[in-house]
KOLKE-418968 format. One record per residue (C-alpha): residue in one letter; residue number from 1; x, y, z. Coordinates in Angstrom, 3 decimals, padded with zeros to 6 digits. Layout:
// residues N
<pt residuo="a" num="NUM" east="X" north="Y" up="Z"/>
...
***
This chain:
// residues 100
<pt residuo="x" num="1" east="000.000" north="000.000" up="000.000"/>
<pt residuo="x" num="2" east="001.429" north="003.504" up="-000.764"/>
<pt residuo="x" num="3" east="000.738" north="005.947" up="002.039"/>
<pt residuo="x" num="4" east="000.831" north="009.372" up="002.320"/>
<pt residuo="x" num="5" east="000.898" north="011.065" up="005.421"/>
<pt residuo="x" num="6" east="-001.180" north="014.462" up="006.049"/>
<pt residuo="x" num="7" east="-001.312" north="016.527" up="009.041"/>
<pt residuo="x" num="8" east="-004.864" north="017.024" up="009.942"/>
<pt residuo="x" num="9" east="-005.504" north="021.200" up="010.394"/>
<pt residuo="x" num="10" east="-009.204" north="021.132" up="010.208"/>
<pt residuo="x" num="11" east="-008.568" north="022.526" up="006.331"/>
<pt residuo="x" num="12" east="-008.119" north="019.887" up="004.468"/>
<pt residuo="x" num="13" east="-010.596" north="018.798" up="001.936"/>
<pt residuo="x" num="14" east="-010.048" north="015.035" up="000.903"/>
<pt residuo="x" num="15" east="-011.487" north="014.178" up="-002.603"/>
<pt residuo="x" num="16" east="-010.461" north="011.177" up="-004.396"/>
<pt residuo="x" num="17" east="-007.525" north="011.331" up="-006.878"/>
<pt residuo="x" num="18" east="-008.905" north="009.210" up="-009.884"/>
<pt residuo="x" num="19" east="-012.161" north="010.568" up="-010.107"/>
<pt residuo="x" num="20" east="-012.654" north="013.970" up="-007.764"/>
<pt residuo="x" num="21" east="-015.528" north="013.124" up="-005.785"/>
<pt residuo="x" num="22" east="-014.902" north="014.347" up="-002.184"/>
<pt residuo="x" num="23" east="-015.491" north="011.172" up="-000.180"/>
<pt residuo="x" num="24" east="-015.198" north="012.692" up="003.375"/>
<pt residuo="x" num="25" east="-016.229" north="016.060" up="005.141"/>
<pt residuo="x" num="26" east="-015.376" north="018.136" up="008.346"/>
<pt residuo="x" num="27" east="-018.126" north="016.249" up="010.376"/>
<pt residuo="x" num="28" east="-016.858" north="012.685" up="009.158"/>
<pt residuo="x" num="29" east="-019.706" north="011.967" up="006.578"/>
<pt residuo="x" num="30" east="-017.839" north="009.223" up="004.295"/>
<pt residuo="x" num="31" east="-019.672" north="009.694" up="000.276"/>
<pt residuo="x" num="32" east="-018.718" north="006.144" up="-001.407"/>
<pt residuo="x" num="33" east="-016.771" north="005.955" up="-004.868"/>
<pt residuo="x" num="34" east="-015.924" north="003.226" up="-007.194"/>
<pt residuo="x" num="35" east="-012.150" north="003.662" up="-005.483"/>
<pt residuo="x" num="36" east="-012.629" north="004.281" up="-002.345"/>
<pt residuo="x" num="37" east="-011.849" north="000.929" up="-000.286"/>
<pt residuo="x" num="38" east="-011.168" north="001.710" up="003.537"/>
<pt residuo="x" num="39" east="-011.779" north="004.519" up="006.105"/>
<pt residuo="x" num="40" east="-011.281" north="004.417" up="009.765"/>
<pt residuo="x" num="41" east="-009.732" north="005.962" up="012.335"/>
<pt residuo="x" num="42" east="-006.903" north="004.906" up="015.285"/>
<pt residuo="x" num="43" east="-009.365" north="005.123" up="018.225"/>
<pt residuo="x" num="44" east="-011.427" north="001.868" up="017.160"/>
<pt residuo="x" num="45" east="-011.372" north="-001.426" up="015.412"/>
<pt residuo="x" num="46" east="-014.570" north="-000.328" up="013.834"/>
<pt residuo="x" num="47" east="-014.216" north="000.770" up="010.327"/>
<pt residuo="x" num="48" east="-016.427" north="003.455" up="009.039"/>
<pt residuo="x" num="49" east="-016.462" north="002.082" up="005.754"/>
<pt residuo="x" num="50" east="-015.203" north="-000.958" up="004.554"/>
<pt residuo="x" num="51" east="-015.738" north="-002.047" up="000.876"/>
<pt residuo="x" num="52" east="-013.466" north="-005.026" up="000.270"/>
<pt residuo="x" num="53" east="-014.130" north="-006.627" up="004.174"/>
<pt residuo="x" num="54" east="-010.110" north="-005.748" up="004.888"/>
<pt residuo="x" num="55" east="-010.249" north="-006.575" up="008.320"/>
<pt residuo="x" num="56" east="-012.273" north="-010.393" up="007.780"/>
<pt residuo="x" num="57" east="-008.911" north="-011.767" up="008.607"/>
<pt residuo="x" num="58" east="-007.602" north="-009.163" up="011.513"/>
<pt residuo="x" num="59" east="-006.441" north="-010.793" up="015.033"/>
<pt residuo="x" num="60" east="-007.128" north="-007.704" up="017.114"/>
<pt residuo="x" num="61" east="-005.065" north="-009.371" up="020.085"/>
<pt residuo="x" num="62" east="-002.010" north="-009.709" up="017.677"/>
<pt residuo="x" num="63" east="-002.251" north="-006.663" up="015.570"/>
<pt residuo="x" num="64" east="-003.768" north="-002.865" up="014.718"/>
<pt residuo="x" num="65" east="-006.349" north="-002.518" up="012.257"/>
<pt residuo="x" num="66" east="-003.884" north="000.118" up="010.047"/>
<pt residuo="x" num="67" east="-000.863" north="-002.103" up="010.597"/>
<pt residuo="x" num="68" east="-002.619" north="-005.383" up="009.172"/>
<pt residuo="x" num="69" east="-003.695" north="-003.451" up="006.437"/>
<pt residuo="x" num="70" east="-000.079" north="-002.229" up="005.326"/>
<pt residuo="x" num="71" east="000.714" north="-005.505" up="005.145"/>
<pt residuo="x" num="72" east="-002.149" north="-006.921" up="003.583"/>
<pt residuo="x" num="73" east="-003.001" north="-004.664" up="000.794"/>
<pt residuo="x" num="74" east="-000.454" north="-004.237" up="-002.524"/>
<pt residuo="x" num="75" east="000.654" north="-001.055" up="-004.047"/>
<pt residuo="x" num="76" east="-002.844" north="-001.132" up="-005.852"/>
<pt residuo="x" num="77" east="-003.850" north="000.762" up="-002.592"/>
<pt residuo="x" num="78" east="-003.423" north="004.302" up="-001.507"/>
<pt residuo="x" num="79" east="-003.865" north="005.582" up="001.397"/>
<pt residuo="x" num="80" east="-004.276" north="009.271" up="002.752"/>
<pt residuo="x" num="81" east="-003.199" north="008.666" up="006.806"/>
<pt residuo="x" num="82" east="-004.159" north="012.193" up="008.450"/>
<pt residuo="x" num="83" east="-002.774" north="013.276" up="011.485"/>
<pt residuo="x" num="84" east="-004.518" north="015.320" up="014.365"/>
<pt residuo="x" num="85" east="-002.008" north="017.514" up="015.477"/>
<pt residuo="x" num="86" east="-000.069" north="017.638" up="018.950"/>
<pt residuo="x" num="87" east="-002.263" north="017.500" up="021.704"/>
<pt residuo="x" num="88" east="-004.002" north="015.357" up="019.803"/>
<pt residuo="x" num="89" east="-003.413" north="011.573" up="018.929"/>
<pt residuo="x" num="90" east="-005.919" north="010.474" up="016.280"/>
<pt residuo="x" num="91" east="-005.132" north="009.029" up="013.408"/>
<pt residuo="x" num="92" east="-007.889" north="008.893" up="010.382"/>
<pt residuo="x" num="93" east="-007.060" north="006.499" up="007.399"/>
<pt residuo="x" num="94" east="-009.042" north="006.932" up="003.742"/>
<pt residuo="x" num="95" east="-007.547" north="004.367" up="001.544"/>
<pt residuo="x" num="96" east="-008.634" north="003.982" up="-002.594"/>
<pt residuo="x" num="97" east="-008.068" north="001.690" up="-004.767"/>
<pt residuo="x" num="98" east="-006.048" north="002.404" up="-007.986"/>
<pt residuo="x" num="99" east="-008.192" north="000.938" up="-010.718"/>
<pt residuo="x" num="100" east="-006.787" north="000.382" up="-014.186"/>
***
């Protein structure tokens, strides 16, 4: 999976990069593509969208939901990993699939 890491400063606007439809907004509302694949966030297991099932195989004693997933998916993935800024510890994960 290719990531690319974002810090988070309540401006940024996330649309997808193959077709432009903005697939998350400033109060978390997730609006499906045909790439996007994966969103979810550090403070739960609990995906807020999950196209492709990614975590049917997860062992959440042995390993974090993002952490299986860089392992699991191929560079047919990309992934926008924001970043809440110090105080703050969150993590948010959008991840799309490249599509030939």
């Amino acid at each position: 999976m290719i990531e690319t890491e974002l810090t988070d400063d309540g401006e940024i606007k996330i649309h997808c990069p193959f077709c432009g439809r903005r697939t998350h907004n400033e109060v978390g509302d997730i609006s499906e593509c045909e790439h996007l694949y994966y969103v979810g966030i550090s403070e739960t297991n609990d995906p807020m969208f999950d196209r492709g099932d990614a975590l049917s195989d997860l062992d959440p004693d042995d390993d974090w939901p993002f952490d299986h997933l860089k392992n699991k998916l191929s560079d047919q993935f990309l992934c926008f990993s924001l970043h809440t800024p110090a105080p703050g510890t969150m993590h948010f994960y959008l991840i799309y699939e490249i599509k030939p």
